[in-house]
DODRENPA-343436 format. One record per atom (N, C-alpha, C): x, y, z; atom name; residue number from 1. Coordinates in Angstrom, 2 decimals. Atoms other than C-alpha are relative to their C-alpha. Example, Ala and Ser with C-alpha at 12.3 -4.5 7.8 and 13.67 -1.06 7.14 Angstrom:
<recs>
        x        y        z  balo  volum
     0.89    -1.19     0.00     N      1
    12.30    -4.50     7.80    CA      1
     0.90     1.20     0.00     C      1
    -0.82    -1.19    -0.06     N      2
    13.67    -1.06     7.14    CA      2
    -0.77     1.09     0.73     C      2
</recs>
This chain:
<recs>
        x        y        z  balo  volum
    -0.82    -0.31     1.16     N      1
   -39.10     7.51    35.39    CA      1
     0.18    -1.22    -0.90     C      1
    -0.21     1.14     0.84     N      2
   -38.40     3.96    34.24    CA      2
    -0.92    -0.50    -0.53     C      2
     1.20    -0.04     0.70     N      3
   -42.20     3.97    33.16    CA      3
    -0.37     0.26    -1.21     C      3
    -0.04    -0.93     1.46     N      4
   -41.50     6.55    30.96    CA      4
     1.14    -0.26    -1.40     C      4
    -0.87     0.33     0.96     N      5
   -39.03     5.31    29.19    CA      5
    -0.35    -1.87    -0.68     C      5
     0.77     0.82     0.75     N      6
   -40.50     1.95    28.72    CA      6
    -1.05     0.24    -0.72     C      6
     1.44    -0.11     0.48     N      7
   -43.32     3.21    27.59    CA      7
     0.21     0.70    -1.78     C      7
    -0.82    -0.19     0.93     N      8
   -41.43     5.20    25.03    CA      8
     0.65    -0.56    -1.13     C      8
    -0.67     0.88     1.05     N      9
   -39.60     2.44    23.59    CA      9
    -0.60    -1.27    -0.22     C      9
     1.36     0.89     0.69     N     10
   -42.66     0.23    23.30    CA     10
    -0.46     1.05    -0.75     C     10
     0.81    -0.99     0.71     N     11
   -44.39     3.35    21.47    CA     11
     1.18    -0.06    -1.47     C     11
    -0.71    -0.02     1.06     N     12
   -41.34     3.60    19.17    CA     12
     0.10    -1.16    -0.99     C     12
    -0.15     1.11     1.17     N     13
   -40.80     0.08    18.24    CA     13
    -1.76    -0.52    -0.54     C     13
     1.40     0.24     0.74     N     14
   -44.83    -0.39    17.75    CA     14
    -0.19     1.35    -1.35     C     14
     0.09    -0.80     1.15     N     15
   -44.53     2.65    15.36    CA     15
     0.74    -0.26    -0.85     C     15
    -1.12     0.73     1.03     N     16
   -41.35     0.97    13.38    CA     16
    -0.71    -0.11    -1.15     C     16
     0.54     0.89     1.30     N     17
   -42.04    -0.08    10.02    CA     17
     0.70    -1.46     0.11     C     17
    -0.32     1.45    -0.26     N     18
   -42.60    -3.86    10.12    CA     18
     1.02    -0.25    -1.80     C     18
    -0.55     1.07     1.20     N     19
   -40.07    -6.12     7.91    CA     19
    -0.54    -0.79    -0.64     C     19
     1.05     1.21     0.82     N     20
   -41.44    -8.28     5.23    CA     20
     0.13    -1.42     0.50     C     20
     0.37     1.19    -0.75     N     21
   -42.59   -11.63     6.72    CA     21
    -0.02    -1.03    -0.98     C     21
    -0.21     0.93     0.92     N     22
   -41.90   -13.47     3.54    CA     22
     1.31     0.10    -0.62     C     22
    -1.02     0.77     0.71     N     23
   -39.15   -15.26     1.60    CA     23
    -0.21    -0.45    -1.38     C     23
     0.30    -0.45     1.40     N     24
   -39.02   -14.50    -1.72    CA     24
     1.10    -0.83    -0.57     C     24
    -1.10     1.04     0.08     N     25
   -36.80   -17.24    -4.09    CA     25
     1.37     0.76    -0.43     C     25
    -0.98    -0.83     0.30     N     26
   -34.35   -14.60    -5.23    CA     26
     1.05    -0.18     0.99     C     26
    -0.81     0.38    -1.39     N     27
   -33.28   -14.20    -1.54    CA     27
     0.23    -1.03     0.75     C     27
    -0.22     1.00    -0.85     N     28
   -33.67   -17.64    -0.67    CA     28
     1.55    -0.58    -0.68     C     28
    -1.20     0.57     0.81     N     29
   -31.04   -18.80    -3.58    CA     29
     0.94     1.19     0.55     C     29
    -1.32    -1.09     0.63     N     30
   -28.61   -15.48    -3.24    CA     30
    -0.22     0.51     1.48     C     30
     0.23    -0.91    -1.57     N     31
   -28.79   -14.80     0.91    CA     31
     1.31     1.11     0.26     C     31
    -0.72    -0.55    -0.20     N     32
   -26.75   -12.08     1.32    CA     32
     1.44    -0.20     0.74     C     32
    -1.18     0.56    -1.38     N     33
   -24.55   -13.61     4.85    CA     33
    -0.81    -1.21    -0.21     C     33
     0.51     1.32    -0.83     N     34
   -24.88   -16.91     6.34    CA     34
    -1.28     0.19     1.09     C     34
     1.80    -0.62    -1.00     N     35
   -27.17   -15.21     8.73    CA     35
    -0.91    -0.48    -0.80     C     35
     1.41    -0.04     0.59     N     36
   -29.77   -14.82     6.26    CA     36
    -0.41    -1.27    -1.06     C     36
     0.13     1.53     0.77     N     37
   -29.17   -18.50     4.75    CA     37
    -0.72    -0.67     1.11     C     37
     0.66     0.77    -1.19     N     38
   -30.05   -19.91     8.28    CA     38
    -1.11     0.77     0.39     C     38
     1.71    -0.27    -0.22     N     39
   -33.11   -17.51     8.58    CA     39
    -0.64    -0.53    -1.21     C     39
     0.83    -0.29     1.05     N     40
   -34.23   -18.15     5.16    CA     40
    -0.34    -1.60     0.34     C     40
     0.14     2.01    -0.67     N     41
   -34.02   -22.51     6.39    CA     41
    -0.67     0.19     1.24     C     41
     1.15     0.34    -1.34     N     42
   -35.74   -21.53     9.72    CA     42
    -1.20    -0.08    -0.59     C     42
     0.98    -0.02     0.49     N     43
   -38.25   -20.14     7.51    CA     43
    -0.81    -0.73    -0.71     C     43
     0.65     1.27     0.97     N     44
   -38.84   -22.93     4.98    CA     44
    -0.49    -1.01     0.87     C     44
     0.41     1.10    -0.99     N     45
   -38.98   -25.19     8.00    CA     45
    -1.08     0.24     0.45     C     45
     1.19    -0.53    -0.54     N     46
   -41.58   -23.09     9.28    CA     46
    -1.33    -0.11    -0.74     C     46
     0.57     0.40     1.05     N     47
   -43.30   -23.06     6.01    CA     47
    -0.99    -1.44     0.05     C     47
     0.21     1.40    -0.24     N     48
   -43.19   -26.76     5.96    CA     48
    -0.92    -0.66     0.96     C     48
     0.90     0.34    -1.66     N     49
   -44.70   -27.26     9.55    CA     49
    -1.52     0.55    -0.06     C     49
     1.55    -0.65     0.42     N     50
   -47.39   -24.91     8.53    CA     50
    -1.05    -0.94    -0.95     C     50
     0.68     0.44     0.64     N     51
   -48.36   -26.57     5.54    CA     51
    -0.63    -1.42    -0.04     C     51
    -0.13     1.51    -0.82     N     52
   -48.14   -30.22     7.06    CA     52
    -1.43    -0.34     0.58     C     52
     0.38    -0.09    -0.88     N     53
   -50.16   -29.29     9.92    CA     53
    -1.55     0.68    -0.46     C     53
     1.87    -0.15     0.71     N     54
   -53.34   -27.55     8.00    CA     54
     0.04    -1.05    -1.12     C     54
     0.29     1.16     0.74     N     55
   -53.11   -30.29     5.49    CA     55
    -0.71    -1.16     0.85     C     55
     0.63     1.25    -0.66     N     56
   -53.98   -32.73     8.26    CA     56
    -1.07     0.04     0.62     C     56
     1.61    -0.88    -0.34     N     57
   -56.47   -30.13     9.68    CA     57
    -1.09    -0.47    -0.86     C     57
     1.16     0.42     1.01     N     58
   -58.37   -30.57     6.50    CA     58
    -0.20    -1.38    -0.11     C     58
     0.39     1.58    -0.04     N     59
   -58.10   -34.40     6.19    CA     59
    -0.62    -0.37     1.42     C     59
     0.83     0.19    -0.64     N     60
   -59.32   -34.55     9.84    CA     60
    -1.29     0.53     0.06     C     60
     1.49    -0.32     0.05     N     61
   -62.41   -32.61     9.16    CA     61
    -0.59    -0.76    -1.51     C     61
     0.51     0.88     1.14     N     62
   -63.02   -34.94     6.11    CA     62
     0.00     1.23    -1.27     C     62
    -0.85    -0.50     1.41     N     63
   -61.43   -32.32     3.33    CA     63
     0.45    -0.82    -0.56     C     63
    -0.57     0.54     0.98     N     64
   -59.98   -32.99     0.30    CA     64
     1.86     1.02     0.39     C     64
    -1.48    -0.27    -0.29     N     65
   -55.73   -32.70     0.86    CA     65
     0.38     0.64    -0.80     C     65
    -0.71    -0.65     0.68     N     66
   -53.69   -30.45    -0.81    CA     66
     1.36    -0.88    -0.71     C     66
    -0.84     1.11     0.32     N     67
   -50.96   -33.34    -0.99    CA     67
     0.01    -0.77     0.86     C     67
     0.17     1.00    -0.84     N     68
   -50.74   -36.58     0.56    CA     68
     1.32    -0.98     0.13     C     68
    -1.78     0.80    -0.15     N     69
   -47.53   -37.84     2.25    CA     69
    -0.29    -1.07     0.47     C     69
    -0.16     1.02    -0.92     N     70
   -46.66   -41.37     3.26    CA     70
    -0.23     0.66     1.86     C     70
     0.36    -0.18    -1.92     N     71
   -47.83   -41.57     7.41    CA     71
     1.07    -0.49     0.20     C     71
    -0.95    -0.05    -0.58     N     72
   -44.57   -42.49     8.44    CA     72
     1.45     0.56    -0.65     C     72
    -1.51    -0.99     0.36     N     73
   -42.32   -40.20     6.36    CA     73
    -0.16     1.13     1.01     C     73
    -0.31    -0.95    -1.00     N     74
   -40.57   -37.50     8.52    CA     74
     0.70     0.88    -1.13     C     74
    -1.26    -0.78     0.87     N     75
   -39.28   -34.55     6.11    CA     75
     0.57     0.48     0.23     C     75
    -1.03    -0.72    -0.14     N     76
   -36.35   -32.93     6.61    CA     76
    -0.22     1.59    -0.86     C     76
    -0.38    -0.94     0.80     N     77
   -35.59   -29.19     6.20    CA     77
     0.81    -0.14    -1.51     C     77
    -0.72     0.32     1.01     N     78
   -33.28   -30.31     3.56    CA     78
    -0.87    -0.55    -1.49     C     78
     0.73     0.77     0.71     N     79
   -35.68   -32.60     1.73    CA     79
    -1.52     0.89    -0.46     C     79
     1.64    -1.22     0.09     N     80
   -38.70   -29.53     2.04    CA     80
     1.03     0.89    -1.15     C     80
    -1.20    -1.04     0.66     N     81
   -35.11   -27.33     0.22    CA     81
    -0.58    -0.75    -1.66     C     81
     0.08     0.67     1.14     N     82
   -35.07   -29.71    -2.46    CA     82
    -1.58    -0.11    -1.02     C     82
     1.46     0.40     0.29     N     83
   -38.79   -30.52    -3.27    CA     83
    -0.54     1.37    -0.43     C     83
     0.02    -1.13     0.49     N     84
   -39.15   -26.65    -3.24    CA     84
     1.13     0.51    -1.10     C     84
    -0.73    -0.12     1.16     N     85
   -36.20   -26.06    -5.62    CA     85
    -0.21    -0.40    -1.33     C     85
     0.05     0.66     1.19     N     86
   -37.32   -28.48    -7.89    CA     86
    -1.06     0.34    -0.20     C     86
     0.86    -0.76     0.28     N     87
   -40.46   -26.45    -8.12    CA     87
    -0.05     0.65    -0.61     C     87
    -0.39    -1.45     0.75     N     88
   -39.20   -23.50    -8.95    CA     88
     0.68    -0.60    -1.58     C     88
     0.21     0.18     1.33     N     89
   -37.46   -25.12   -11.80    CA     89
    -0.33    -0.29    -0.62     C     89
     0.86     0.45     0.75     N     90
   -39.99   -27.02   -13.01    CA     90
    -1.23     0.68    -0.58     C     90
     0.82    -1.45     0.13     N     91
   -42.23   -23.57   -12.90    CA     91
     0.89     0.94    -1.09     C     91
    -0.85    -0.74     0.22     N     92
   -39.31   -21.89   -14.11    CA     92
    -0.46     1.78     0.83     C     92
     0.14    -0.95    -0.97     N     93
   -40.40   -19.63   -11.37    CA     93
     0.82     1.19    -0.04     C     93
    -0.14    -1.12    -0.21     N     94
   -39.65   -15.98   -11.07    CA     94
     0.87     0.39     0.91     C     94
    -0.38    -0.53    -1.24     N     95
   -37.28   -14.31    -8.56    CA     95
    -0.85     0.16     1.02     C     95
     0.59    -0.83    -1.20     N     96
   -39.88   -12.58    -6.48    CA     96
    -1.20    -0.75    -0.21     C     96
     1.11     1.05    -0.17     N     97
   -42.19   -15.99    -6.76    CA     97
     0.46    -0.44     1.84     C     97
    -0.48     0.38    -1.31     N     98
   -42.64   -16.77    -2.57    CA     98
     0.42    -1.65    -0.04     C     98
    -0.59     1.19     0.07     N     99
   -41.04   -19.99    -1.61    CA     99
    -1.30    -0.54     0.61     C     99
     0.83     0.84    -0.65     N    100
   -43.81   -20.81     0.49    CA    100
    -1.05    -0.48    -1.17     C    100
     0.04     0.33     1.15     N    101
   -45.69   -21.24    -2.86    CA    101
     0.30    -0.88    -0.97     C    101
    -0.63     1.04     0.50     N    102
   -43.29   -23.25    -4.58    CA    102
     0.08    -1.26     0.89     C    102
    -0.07     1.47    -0.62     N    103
   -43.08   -25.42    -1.47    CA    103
    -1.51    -0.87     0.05     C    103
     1.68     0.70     0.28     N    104
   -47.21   -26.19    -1.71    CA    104
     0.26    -0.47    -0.96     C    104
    -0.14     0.65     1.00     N    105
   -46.62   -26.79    -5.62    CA    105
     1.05    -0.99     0.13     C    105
    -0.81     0.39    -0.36     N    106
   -43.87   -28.80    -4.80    CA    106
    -0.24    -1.37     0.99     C    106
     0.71     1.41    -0.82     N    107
   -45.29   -31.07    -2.40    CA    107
    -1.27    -0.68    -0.65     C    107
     1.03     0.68     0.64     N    108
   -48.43   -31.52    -4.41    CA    108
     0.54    -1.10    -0.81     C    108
    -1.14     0.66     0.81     N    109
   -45.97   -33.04    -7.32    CA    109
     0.41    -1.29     0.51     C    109
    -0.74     0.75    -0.83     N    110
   -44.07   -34.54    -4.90    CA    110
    -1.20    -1.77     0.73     C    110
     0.62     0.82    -0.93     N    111
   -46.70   -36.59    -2.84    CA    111
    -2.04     0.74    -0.53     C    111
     1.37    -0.08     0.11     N    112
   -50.20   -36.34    -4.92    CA    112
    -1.18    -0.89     0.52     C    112
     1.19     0.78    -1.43     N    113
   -53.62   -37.34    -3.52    CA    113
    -0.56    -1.18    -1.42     C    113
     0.49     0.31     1.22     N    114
   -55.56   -39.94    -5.70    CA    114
    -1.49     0.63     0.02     C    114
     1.34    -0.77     0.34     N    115
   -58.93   -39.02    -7.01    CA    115
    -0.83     0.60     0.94     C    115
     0.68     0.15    -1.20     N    116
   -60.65   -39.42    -3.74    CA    116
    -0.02     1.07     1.03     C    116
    -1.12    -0.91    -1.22     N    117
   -58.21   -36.94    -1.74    CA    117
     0.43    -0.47     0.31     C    117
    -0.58     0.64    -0.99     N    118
   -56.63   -39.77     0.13    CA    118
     0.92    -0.29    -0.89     C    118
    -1.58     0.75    -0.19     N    119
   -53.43   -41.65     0.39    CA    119
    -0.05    -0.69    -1.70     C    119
</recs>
C-alpha cells in the first residue's frame, strides 16, 4: 500500500506545473515578503557563482572572458546586488529584463577585459 501512494505522489508532483526558474528585476526590486527578498539574494548569489565559474572555464581553455576580475577579489552577494543594480540603471532596463542579464552586463562594465581577453 505505501507503494502506492508513493508512487502517486511522485506521479502528481512530476505532473505539477513547474515554477519559473528565473528572477525577473521587477520582482527582484518589489519582493512581495521577506521570503522572496532572501530567495531572490540566494538567487543572484547563484547567478554570480555561475557566471564566475564559466568565465574561468573559458579562460582555462584559452577563451576570450566575458569580464575580468582582479584574482584576489572575493565578491559579495551584496557587491554582485549593487553592480547588477547599477546595470539596470545604466540600461534603464525594463521590469521583466532577467537579473541574471543585468548581472553579466554589469560585471563586464564593472571589471572589463583588455583587448587581448586578459586581466
Amino acid at each position: 500500500m505505501n507503494k502506492w501512494i508513493v508512487s502517486a505522489c511522485f506521479l502528481a508532483l512530476a505532473a505539477a506545473p513547474v515554477a519559473a526558474a528565473d528572477v525577473r528585476l521587477d520582482s527582484y526590486r518589489n519582493p512581495p515578503s521577506e521570503t522572496f527578498r532572501t530567495f531572490n539574494r540566494i538567487y543572484l548569489d547563484g547567478v554570480k557563482s555561475g557566471l564566475m565559474a564559466y568565465n574561468a572555464l573559458i579562460h582555462n581553455r584559452g577563451g576570450q572572458q566575458a569580464f575580468c576580475m582582479p584574482p584576489d577579489l572575493v565578491m559579495s552577494t551584496e557587491q554582485a546586488e549593487d553592480i547588477m543594480l547599477k546595470s539596470a540603471d545604466k540600461r534603464a532596463a525594463k521590469g521583466d529584463t532577467l537579473i541574471a542579464i543585468l548581472l553579466q552586463s554589469g560585471l563586464q562594465d564593472t571589471f572589463p577585459c583588455d583587448k587581448n581577453g586578459g586581466r
